[in-house]
Structure formats: C-alpha cells, structure tokens
N, C-alpha and C positions, 0 to 999 in steps of 0.2 A: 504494500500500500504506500509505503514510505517513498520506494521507486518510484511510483507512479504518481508522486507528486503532492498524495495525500498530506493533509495537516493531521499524525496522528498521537493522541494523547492514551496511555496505559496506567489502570488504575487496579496496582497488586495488592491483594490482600494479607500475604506475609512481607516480611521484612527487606525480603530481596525475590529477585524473580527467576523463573527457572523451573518450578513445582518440584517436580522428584529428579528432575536434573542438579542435583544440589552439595552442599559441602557445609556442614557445621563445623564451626570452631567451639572448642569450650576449652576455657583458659589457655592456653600456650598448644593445646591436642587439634587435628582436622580432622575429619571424617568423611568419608562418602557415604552418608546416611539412607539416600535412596538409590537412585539406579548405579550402578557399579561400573559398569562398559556400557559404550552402545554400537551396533554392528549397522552397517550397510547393504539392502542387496538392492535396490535401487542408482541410477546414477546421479539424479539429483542430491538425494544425499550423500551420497559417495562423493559427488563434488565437492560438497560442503566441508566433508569431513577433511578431506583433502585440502581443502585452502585452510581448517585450522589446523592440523597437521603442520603447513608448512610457514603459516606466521607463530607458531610457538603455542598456542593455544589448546593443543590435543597431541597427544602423542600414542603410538602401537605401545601394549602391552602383552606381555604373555607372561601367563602366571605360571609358576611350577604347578604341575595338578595330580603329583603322586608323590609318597613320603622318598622316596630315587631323587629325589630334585629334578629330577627329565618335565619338559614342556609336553604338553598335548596338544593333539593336532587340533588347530581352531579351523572351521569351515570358513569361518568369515573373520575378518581382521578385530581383535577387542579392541576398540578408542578408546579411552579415557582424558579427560580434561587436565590441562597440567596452569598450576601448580591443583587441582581440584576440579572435582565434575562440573561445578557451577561456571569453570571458565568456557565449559562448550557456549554457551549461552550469551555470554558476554559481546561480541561483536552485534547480537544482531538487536542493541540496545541503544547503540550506535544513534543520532541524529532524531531519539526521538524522548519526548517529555514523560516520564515514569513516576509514578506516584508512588510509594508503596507504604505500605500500611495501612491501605483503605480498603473496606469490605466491603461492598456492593451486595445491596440486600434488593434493589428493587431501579427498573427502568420504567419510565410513563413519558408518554407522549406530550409535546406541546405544543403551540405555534412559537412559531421564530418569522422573522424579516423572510427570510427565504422558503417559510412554506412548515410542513409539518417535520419536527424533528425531537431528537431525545433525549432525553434527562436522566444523567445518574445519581441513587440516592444510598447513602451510606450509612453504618450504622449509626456514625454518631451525629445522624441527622442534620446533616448537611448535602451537597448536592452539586452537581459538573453539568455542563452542555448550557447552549444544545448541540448537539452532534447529529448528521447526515446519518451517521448510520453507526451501527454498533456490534460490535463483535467479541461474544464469549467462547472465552477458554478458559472452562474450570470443568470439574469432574460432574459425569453426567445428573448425577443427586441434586447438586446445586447451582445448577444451568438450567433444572424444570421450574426451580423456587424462581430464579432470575427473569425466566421466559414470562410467568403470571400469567394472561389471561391468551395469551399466545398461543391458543391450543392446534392450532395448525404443525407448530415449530414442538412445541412442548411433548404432545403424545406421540411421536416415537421414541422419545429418550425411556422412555417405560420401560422397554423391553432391553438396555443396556443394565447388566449387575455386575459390581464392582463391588470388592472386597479389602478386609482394614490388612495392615503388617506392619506388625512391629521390627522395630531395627533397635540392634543393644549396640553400645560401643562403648571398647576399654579399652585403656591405655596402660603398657608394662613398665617399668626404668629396661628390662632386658628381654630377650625374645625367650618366648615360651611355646608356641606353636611347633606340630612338627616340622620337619623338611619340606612344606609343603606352603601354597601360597593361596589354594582355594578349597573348600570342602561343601559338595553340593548333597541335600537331604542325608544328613547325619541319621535324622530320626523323625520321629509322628510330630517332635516340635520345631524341631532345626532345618529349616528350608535352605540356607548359604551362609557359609563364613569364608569371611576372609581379611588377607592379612593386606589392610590397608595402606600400610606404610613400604611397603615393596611397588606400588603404583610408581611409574614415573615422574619425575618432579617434587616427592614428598620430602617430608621430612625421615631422614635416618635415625631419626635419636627415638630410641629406645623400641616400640613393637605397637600398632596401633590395630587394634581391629574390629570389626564391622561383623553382624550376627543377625540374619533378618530370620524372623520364626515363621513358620506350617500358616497357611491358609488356616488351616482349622483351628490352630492355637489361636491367632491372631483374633477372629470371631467371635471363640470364647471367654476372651480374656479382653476384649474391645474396653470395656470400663475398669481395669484394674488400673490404679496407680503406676505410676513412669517405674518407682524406684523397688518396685514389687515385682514390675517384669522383669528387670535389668537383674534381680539378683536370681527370680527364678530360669532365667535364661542362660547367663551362665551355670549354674551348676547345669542345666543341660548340655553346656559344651563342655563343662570338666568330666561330665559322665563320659560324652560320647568321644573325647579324645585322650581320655583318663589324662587328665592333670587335676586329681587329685591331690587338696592343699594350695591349690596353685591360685592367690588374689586380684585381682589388677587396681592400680593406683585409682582409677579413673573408672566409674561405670555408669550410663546414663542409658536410660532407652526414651524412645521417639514415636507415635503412634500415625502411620500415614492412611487415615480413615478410606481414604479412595487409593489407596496403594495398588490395588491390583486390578485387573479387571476379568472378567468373568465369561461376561456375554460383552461383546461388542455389538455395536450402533447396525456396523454392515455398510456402510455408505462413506463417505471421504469427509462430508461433513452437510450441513442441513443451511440451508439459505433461504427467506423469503425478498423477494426483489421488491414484493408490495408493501412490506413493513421495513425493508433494509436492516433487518435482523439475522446476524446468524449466527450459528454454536459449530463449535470444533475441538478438538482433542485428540492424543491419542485410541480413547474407546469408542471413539467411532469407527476405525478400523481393525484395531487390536489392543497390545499391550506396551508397542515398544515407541523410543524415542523417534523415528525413522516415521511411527505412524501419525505422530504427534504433529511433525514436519509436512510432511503431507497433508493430512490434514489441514494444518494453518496455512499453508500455501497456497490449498484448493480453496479456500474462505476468502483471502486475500484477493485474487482473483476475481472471485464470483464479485463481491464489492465492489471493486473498482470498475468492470464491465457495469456497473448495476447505475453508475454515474454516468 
C-alpha cells in the first residue's frame, strides 16, 4: 500500500509489532518466544527472505538435531532473524506511522469531506480516522469482535479454530542441554525445545532456551498463572531429558492465546470493495509466517485496486 502511494497509518496492540514473529528481552536474556525459523517455498517470499538475508537482517540456521552433534537434513532452508526473530519484520516498518500500544476494540463508519469513511476506536476511548479504508490483521477470534455488524466479512471467520501455546524460557550461567540444539514432541506436554542461544547472531554467554508445550496442554492449562507453567514445564523437560537437579537462573513463561491454528480461513484473505474492509493473517491460509505474507500482500493489493 505504502508503494503504491498510500498515506498508511498502523495501530498495534502490543508493544512492538511483529505478532509471533517476535523476540522478548527480560533483563540482560533474549528469547525467540514465538515462531523459531520460518521456511520459504514460494518465490515471493523467498525473495524477501533473500534481501534480509543479504542486508544482515536474517541469517541460515541449522541446528544440530541428534545428541552426535550431526545436522539434519532441512527440506527447506531455517531463516531466523538476527540479532532476533523480530528483526525479520523490521524493514517493512520502514516509511510508515506505527502506533503501538493501542487496542482496537471497534470501527464505525462516518462522513468525512470526501464521502463515507472510518473511525478507529480504542480501549481507552479515544479514537483515529477517518480512513479510506481499513485493514485487519489480528487472529481470527478478534477480527469477528472488530468486523461488528459486518456480517458479510465476519461469518466466515466462524469456521477458522485457533488454538493457545504456551512458551517457557530459561536462562543457565553454563550449558546444560545435550549435544543437541532442537528436540521436537519430547512428550503429551513438550511440543519443541530449543537451545536458543546457538541461533545466529545471539548472544554466547551462558545457555538460553525456549520450551513451547502440546496443543492439548496449552488448552488445558489456558488460565493457569505464567509462573505455575514455567515451573510445571520445566520439570517436564528435566523428566524428559533427565536433568534431574538441574535449575535455571531465569524462568518465565508466555501464553500466545491464538498461537496456533487449527482450521484455516481456506482463502488468501476476505475483502469487501463496498465497505473497503478487509481481514488477513496467516489463518487464513494456514499456520506459517510465508502465509501471513501472503496473505497481507493479497489484502494490500485488493485495496489499492479498490481506489
């Protein structure tokens, strides 16, 4: 939109933007809290990845992925964002007004000088626009609250289910893991771990790792307290790598309510050219950052034609 000329203004509800493309700091530690790599088999984003790749912004990763120290063969190349996942994201924030920390609980329509247009309104009851036209990207749950009376645009998000996952991360003074840099469904609760701090770009000092729990855990455990998972999840990785004994200086866990998705949308993304509304995300096509891309692409697009 921004190529094409558009005036465009971003109103993010966390602190920085990105969603699960992301990298928490806590005290002096980083984490890749949500998505870990993200893979290409399109060439659009394969370009992309490729021009971060080559301004410094993303770098190949291969993780050791047997206690041999040996690599495994990847079908498709792991990216990671360097120094942090959240830098994949960072270029294309580039030349445009970013607000963050603003929740967006509701859009309505108004007149403006140039005809019907629309207003966003936040929690802390204040409010932006007018705006030509408006485009979400949040998780399908709260893109139907957003959409309101919208029911053209709103009932098929019905049929998209998305699910929570939790993410634990702790930090060692010295490495405790095995020979090993990734461990995929350990057990009924342990969906990935890994050793964060072997990512390209990080920091070396000391052993940082990343621990995301089971679909099914995540579900049931949806309203436990942060510091209730973070311990009952470790002892699930001291079970299932026996480091028994074994504490980390650092343990926090993170709950990503729409972290997963379940059923996807099926479509690339949902536009109406008579309301100049549209919703996009990954879960409209699937699960991955690639679809995410796509998606917002195909949004970007349909708007600008829609002028």
């Amino acid at each position: 939109m921004r190529r094409a000329g558009c005036y465009v203004e971003v109103f993010e509800q966390d602190r920085v933007i990105g969603g699960r493309i992301a990298t928490l700091r806590q005290g002096s530690h980083s984490f890749d809290h949500g998505a870990q790599y993200v893979t290409a088999r399109s060439s659009a984003f394969g370009s992309y990845l490729d021009e971060m790749t080559g301004t410094g912004y993303a770098a190949h990763w291969v993780p050791r992925t047997n206690a041999g120290g040996e690599n495994g063969v990847q079908m498709l190349p792991w990216i990671v964002g360097t120094p942090g996942m959240a830098s994949l994201v960072r270029p294309l924030a580039e030349g445009l007004r970013i607000h963050t920390g603003r929740k967006a609980h509701t859009i309505s329509r108004g007149d403006s000088k140039t005809g019907t247009a629309w207003n966003i309104w936040f929690d802390d009851q204040t409010s932006a626009g007018p705006f030509n036209a408006v485009a979400i990207a949040v998780p399908a749950p709260q893109a139907r609250l957003l959409l309101g009376k919208l029911e053209d645009l709103a009932a098929p998000l019905s049929r998209v289910r998305m699910m929570p996952c939790w993410a634990m991360m702790a930090h060692f003074d010295t490495a405790v893991l095995p020979n090993q840099d990734v461990f995929s469904d350990m057990s009924e609760v342990i969906r990935w771990i890994a050793r964060n701090n072997n990512k390209p770009g990080r920091s070396q000092r000391g052993e940082s790792i990343v621990v995301h729990a089971s679909p099914g855990f995540s579900r049931e455990a949806e309203d436990v307290e942060p510091d209730v998972i973070a311990g009952e999840l470790w002892d699930e990785v001291s079970r299932a790598l026996s480091l028994s004994g074994v504490q980390p200086d650092h343990k926090s866990a993170f709950l990503w309510r729409y972290g997963l998705v379940d059923q996807s949308l099926g479509e690339s993304f949902i536009f109406s050219s008579v309301h100049r509304v549209g919703v996009a995300g990954d879960w409209c096509l699937g699960r991955l950052a690639e679809h995410a891309y796509e998606s917002g692409q195909g949004l970007g697009r349909a708007i600008v034609q829609s002028f």
